[in-house]
C-alpha positions in Angstrom: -55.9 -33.8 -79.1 -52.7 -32.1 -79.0 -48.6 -32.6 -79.5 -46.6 -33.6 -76.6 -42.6 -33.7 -77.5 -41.5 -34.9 -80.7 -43.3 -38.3 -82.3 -45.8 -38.2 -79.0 -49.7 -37.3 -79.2 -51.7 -36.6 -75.9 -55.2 -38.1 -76.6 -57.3 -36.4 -73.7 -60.2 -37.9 -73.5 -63.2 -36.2 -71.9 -66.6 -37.5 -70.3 -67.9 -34.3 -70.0 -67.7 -31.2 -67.4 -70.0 -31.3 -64.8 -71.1 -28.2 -62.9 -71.7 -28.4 -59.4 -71.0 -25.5 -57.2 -68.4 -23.3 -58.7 -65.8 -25.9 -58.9 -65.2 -28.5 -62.4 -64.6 -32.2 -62.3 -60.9 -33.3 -62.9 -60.4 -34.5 -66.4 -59.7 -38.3 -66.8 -56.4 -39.7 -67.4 -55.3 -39.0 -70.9 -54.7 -41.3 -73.4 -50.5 -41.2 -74.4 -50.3 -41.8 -77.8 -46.8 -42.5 -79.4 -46.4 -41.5 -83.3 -43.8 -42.4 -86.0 -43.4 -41.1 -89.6 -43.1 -43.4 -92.1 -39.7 -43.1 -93.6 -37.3 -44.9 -96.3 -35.0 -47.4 -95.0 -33.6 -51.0 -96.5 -35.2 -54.2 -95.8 -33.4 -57.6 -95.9 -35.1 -60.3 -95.0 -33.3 -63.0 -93.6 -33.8 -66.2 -91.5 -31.7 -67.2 -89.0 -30.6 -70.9 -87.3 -27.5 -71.7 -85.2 -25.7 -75.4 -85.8 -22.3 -77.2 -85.3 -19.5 -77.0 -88.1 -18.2 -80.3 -89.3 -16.0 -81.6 -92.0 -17.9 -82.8 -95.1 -15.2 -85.7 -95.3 -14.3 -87.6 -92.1 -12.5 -90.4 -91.5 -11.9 -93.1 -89.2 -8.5 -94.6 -89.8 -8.0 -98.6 -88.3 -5.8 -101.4 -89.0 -6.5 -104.6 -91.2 -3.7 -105.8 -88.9 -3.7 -106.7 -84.9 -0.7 -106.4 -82.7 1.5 -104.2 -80.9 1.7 -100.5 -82.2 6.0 -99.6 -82.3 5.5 -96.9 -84.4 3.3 -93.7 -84.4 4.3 -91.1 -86.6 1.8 -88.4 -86.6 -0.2 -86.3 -83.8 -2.9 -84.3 -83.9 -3.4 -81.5 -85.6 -0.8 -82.6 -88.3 -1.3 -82.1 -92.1 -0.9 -85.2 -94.4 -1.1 -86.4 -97.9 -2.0 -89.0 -99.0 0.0 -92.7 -98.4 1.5 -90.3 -95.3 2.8 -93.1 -93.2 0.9 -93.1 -90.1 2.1 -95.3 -87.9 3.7 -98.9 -87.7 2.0 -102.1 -86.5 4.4 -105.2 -85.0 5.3 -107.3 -88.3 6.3 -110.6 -86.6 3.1 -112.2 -87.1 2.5 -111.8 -90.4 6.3 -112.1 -91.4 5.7 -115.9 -89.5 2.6 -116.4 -92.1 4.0 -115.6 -95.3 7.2 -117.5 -94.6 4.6 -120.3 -93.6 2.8 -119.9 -97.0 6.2 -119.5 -99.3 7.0 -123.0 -97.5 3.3 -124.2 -98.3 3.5 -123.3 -101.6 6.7 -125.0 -102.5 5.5 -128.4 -101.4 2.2 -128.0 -103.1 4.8 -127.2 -106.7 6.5 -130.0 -106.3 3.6 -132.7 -105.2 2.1 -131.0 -108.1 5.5 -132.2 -110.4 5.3 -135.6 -108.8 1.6 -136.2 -109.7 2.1 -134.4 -113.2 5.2 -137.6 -114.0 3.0 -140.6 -112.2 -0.1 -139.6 -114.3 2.2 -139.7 -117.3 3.4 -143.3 -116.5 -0.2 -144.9 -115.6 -1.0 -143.4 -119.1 2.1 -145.6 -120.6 1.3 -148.7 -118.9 -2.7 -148.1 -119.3 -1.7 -148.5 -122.8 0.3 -151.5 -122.9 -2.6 -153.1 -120.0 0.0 -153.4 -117.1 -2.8 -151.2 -114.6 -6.4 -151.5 -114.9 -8.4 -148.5 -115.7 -9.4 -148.1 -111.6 -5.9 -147.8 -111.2 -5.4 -144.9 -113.6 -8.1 -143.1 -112.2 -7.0 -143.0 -109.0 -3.7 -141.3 -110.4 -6.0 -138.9 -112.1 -7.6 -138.2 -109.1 -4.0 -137.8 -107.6 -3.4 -135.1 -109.8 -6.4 -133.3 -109.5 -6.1 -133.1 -106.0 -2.8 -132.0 -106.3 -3.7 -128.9 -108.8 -6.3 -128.1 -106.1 -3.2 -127.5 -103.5 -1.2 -125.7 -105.9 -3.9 -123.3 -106.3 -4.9 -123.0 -102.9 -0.7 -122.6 -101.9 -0.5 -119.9 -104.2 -3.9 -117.8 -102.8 -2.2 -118.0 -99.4 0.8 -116.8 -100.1 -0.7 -113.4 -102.3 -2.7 -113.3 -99.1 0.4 -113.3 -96.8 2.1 -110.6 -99.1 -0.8 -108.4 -98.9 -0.8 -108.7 -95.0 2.9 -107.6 -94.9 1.6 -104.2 -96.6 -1.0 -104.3 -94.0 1.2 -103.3 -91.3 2.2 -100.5 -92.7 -0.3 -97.6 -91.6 -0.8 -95.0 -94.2 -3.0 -91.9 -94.9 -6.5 -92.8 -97.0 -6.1 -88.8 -98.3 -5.0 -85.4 -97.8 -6.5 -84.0 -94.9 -5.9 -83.1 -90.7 -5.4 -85.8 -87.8 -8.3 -84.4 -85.8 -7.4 -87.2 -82.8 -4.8 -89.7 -82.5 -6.6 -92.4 -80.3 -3.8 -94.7 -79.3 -0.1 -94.6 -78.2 2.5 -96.6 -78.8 3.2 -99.7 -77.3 -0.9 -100.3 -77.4 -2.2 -103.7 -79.1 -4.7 -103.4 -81.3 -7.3 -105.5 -82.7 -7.8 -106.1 -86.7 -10.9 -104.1 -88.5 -11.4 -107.0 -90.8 -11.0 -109.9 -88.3 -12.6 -108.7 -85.0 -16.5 -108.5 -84.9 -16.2 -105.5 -82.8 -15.0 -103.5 -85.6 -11.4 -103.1 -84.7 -9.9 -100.3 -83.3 -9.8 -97.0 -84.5 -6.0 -95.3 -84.4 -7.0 -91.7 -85.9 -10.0 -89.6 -86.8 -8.9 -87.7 -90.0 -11.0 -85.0 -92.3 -10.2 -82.6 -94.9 -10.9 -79.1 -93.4 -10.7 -78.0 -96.8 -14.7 -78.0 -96.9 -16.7 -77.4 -94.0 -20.5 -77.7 -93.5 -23.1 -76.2 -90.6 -26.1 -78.5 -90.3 -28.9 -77.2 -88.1 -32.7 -77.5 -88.4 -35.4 -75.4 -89.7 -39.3 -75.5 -88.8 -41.5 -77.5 -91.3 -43.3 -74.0 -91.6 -40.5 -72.4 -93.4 -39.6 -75.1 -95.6 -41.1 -73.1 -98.8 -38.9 -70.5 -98.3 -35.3 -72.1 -98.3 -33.7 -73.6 -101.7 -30.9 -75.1 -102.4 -28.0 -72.5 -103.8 -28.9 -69.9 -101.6 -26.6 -67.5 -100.0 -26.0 -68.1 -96.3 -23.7 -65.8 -94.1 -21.6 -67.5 -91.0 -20.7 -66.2 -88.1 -18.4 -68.0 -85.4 -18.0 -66.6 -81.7 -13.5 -66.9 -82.6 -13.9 -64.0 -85.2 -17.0 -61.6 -84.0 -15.8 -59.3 -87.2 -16.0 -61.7 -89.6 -18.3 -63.1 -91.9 -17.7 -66.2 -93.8 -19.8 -67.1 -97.1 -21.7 -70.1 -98.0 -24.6 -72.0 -99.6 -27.5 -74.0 -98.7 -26.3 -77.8 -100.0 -29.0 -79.2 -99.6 -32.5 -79.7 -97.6 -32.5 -83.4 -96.5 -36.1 -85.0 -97.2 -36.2 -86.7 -94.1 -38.2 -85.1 -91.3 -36.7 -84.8 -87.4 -39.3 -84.4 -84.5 -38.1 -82.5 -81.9 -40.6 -81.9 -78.9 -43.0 -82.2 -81.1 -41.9 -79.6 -83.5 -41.5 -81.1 -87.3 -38.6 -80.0 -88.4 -35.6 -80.7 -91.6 -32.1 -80.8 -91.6 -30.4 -77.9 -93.4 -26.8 -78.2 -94.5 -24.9 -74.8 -95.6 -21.8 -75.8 -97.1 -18.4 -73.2 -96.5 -15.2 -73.0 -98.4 -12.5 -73.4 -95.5 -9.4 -73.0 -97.5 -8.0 -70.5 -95.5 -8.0 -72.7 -92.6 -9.9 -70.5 -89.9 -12.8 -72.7 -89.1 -12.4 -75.7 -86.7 -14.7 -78.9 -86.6 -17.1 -78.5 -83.7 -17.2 -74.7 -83.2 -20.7 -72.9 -83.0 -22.3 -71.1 -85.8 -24.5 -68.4 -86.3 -26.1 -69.2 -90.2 -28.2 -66.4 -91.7 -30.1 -66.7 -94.9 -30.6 -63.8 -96.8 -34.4 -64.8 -98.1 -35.9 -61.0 -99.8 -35.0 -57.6 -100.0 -36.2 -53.9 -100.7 -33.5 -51.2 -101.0 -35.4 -47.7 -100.4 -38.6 -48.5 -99.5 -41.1 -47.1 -97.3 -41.7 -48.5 -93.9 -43.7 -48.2 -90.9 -43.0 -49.9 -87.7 -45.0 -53.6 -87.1 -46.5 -51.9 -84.5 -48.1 -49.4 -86.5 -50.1 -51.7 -88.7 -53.2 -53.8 -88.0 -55.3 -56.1 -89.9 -58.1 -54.9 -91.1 -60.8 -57.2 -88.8 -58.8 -54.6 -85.8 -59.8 -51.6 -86.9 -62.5 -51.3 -84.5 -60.7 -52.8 -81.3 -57.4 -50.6 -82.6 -59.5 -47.4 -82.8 -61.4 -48.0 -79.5 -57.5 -48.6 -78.2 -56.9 -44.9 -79.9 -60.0 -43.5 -78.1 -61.7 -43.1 -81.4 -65.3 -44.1 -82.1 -65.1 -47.6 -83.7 -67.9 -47.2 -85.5 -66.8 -44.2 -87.4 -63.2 -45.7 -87.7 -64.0 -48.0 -90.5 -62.9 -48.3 -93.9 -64.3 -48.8 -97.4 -64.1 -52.8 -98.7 -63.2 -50.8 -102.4 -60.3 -49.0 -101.1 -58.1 -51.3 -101.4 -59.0 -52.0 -104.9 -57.1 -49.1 -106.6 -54.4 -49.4 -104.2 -54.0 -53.1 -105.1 -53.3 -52.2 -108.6 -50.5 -49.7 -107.5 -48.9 -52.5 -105.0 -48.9 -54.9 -107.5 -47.4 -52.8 -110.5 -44.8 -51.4 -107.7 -43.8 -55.2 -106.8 -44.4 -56.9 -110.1 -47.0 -59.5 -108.8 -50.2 -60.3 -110.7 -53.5 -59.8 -108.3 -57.2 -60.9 -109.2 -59.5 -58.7 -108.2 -62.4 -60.5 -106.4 -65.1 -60.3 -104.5 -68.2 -57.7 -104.3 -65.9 -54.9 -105.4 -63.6 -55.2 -103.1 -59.6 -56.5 -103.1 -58.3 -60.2 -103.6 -54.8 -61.5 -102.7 -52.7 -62.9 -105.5 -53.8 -65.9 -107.0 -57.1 -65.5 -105.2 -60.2 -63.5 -105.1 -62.9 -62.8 -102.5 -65.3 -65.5 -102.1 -68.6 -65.9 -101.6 -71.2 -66.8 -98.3 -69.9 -70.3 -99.3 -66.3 -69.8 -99.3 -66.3 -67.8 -96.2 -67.8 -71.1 -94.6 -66.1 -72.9 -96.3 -62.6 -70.7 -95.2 -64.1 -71.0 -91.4 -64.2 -75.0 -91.8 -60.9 -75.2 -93.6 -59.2 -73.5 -90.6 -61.1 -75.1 -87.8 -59.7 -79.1 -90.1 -56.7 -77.2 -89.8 -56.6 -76.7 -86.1 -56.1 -72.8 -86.8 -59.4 -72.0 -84.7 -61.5 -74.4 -81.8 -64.2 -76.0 -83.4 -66.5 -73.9 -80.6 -65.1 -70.8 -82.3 -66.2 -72.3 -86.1 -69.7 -72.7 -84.7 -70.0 -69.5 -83.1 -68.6 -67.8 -86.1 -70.9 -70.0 -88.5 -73.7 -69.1 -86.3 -73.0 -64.9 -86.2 -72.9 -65.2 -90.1 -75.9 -66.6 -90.1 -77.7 -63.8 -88.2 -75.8 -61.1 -90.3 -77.3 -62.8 -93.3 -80.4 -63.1 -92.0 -80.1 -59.0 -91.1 -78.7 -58.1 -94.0 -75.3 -59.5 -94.7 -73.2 -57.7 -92.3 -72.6 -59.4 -89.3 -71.7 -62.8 -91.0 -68.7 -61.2 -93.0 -67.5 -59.6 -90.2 -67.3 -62.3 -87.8 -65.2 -64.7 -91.0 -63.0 -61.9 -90.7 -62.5 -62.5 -87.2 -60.6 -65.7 -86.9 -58.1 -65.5 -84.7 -58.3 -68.7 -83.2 -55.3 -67.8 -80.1 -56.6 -64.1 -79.2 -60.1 -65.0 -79.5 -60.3 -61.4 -82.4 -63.7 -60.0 -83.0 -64.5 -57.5 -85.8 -67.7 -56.0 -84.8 -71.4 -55.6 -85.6 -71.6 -52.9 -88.4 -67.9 -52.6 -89.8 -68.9 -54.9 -92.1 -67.2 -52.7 -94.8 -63.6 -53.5 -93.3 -64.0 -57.3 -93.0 -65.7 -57.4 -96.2 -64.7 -60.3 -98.5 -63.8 -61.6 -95.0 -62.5 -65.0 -95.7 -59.7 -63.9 -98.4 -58.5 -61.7 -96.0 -58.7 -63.2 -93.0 -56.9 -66.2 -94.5 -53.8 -64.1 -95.5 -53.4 -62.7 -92.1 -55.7 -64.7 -89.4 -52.3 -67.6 -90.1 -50.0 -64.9 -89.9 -51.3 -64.3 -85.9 -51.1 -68.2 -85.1 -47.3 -68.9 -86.3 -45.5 -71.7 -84.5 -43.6 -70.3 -82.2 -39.7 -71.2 -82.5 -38.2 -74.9 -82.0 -35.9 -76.3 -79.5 -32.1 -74.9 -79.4 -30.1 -75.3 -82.3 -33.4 -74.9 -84.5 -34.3 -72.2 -86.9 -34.9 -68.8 -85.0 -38.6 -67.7 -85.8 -39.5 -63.6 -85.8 -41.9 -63.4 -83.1 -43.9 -59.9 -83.9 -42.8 -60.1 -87.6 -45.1 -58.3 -90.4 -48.4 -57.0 -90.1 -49.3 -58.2 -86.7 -46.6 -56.3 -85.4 -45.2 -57.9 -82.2 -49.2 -59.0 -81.3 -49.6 -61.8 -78.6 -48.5 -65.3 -80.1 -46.5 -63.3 -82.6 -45.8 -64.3 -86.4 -43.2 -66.4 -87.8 -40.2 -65.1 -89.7 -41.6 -66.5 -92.9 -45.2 -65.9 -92.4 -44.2 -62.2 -91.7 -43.1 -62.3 -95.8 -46.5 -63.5 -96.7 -45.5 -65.1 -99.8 -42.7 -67.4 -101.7 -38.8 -66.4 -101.8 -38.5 -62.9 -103.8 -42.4 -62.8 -104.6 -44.4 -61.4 -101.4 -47.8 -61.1 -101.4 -50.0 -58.0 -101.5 -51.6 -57.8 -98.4 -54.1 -55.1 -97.2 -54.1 -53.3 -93.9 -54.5 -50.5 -91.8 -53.0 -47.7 -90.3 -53.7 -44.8 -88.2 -52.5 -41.5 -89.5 -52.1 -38.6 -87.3 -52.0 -35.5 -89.1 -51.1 -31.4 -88.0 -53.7 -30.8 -85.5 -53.6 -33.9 -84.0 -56.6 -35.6 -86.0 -56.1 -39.2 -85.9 -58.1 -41.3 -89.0 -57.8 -44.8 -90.5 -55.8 -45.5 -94.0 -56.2 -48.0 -96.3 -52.4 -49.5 -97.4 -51.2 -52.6 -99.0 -47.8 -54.1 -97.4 -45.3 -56.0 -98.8 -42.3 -58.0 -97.1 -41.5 -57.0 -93.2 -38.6 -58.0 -90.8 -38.6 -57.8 -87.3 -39.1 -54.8 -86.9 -40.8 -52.9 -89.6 -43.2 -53.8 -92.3 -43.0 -52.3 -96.1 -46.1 -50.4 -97.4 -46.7 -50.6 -101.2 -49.2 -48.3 -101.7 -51.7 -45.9 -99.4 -49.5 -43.7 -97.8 -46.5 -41.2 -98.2 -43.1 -40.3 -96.7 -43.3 -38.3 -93.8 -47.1 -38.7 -93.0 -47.3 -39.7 -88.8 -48.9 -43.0 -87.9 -49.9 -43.8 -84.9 -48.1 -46.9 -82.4 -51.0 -49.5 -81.5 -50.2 -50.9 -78.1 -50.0 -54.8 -78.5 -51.5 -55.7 -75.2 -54.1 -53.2 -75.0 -55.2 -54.4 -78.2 -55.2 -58.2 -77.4 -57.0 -57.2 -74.3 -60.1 -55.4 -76.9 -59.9 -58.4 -79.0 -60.9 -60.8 -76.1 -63.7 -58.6 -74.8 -65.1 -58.1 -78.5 -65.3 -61.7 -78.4 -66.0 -62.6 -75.3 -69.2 -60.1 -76.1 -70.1 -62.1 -79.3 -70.1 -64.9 -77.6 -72.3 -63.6 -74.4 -75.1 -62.8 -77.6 -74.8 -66.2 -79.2 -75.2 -68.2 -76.0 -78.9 -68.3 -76.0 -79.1 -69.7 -79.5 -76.5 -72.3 -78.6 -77.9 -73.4 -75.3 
């Protein structure tokens, strides 16, 4: 090994010198490998979506009268108050019906006084037996009916007042005419009378109050609360944010392509007039974040089931490249006193995950079946991983945890025969990073934006979501262990035990395990797909004969 440039290893590796004649063989093409000290920096987590503003309150303003429109005394874009007049609808027709119903009504009064003084009079001569009893009733009746019309009279004409109001157009409340949707001289029909629904002379809202609705993946539903702090940006002012809050997360699923996903509404305050109704927003969501911490790049950090295929991408010696099951216990302690997260210890010695420990030969079947129900790995994959466990029981217990550790159902990830002591407690580890590698990838346009490359899998293949890069609930990450490659003065390149926190896109925060300054080495993401598939595609040469 030695130093190229600044941050930049040359890892020559030899096959040997041959002698033949007085001339060498030309060395082989040397492995570049880049490095990059781990340094302090900020990390803010945030998530990302893009959405449509809108008014929280909008308005469609009709008539309860039909007719011709004389009058229209706003436009767009004009500020009103409430009982504004709006416009003014033609007031012959109902002028015509309450002159109608005052006329009504007047007859009904005095039919009503007539039948009032004839009941009166058949009552006199009931008395005195000048009319029979039928013929008293039928006055009765008279008057009854006449009461009825009175009534009736009366209704009509309160009716025919209120229609006179009715033509009169005024603003429901304060707020802007977004549209005025008719001119003058236009007949419209009546919102109460017409089945259609009337027509609609203005859309109105208050600007006052703005909202952004856009969608966020199923996935990252446990991160986002209502009350949180969400930063808008609009293409009309590139330099300036605008402040608001998640309102609310509405219960109701919407699938789009086939991605699950929820409606997320950010409400602004708009007073100072800038935002319009239909202009595109950027939303971001502050979720976590670490002021001063140490970071590495994603790229720098692998799981610990790709230690091997990472250290044969290196040029190392996969079987020497392995690390202790128990180093991560101490380090676990430090991570979790540094974050303030409580961590159970589990396992055969080895290092648990919050709120769980290692498990068992049971659980790690039992992990393997969980994720193949889940349709994280093929059910081929589940047998031929249930089937290497087997064997590595049967030899001594080393093969079988090794192959739980590899379950990465898209890449196909192997760990290999005798670094049992990295996959170790294989299922509690796997199962905070194999999920991390299979992250939905990010849902149609106008959906929430997921990190592709985020966390511990660095930018691997199918990548990692935003949220699953965080590993853990809003402001409480999980300890999770991994690896990196530290390159020291002479060039020496050697595996380290770490414990990471929270990561963004771009660079993932370790805990515990390793210091300012110290050099770790960049693992090429293809190259270490690529070793993943062959690994497995070996394991799976080995196992065909017992599967037939």
């Amino acid at each position: 090994m030695r130093l190229q440039g600044s941050g930049v290893i040359a890892a020559t590796l030899l096959a040997g010198l041959a002698v033949a004649g007085c001339e060498a063989e030309p060395e082989e093409e040397a492995v570049s490998i880049q490095t990059v000290p781990a340094e302090i920096r900020d990390l803010r987590i945030t998530a990302e979506a893009t959405g449509e503003l809108e008014p929280v309150l909008k308005v469609e303003v009709k008539s309860k009268a039909s007719g011709e429109i004389l009058e229209l005394h706003v436009d767009s874009g004009d500020e009103v108050e409430p009982g504004t007049l709006l416009a003014q609808v033609d007031p012959r027709d109902v002028n015509n019906a309450y002159e109608q119903a005052e006329a009504d009504l007047a007859v009904a009064q005095e039919r009503m006084n007539i039948a009032q003084r004839q009941l009166e009079r058949s009552d006199t001569l009931l008395r005195v037996e000048v009319i029979t009893a039928q013929e008293y009733e039928s006055k009765q009746l008279e008057y009854a009916n006449a009461q009825s019309a009175l009534v009736r009279a009366t209704t009509n004409l309160e009716l025919a007042t209120l229609r006179r109001t009715d033509v009169t157009i005024r603003a429901p409340m304060a707020g802007t005419i977004l549209e005025k949707l008719v001119e003058a001289g236009q007949v419209i029909q009546s919102a109460t009378q017409n089945v259609s629904g009337g027509t609609t002379l203005f859309m109105m809202a208050n600007l006052d109050d703005m909202r952004v609705r856009t969608l966020v993946d199923e996935t990252d539903m446990g991160q986002l609360t209502s009350g949180m702090i969400a930063t808008v940006r609009v293409e009309a002012f590139p330099d300036r944010t605008f402040q608001g809050e998640i309102e609310k997360i509405e219960p109701q699923a919407v699938v789009n392509q086939n991605v699950t996903m929820f409606p997320v509404i950010v409400l602004l305050d708009n007073r100072a007039g800038l935002l319009k109704p239909g202009m595109n927003a950027e939303v971001e969501v502050l979720v976590d974040e670490r002021l001063q911490t140490l970071t590495v790049p994603n790229g720098a950090v692998v799981q610990p089931y790709e230690v091997a295929p990472a250290a044969e991408v290196l040029g190392l010696d996969p079987q020497a490249a392995s690390v202790e099951n128990a180093a991560w216990g101490e380090l676990m302690a430090q991570a979790a006193a540094r974050a303030g997260v409580e961590v159970e210890m589990g396992g055969r010695g080895g290092f648990g995950r919050p709120g769980a420990g290692g498990g068992p030969a049971a659980g790690e079947m039992a992990g393997i079946r969980e994720r193949m129900q889940s349709g994280e790995i093929t059910a081929d994959s589940a047998r031929v991983l249930m089937a290497a466990m087997r064997e590595g029981w049967r030899a001594g217990g080393a093969g079988g945890q090794e192959a739980a550790a590899a379950t990465d159902g898209s890449a196909g990830a192997e760990a290999p025969r005798g670094d049992a002591r990295v996959a170790a407690d294989g299922d509690a580890d796997a199962e905070n990073t194999g999920a991390a590698r299979n992250g939905r990838g990010a849902g149609p346009g106008g959906g929430w934006q997921r990190a592709q490359g985020a966390g511990m899998g660095g930018n691997r293949g199918s990548g990692m979501g935003m949220m699953g890069a965080m590993g853990g609930s809003t402001g409480d990450p999980a300890l999770r262990p991994a690896v990196v490659f530290v390159v020291d003065e002479l060039g020496n390149i050697t595996p380290r035990p770490v414990v990471m926190g929270i990561g963004d896109y771009d660079y993932a925060e370790i805990l515990a395990g390793l210091e300012e300054g110290e050099e770790t080495a960049m693992i090429g993401a293809a190259q270490l797909q690529a070793q993943q598939q062959e690994r497995m595609d070996r394991m799976r040469g080995r196992m065909r004969p017992f599967g037939g």
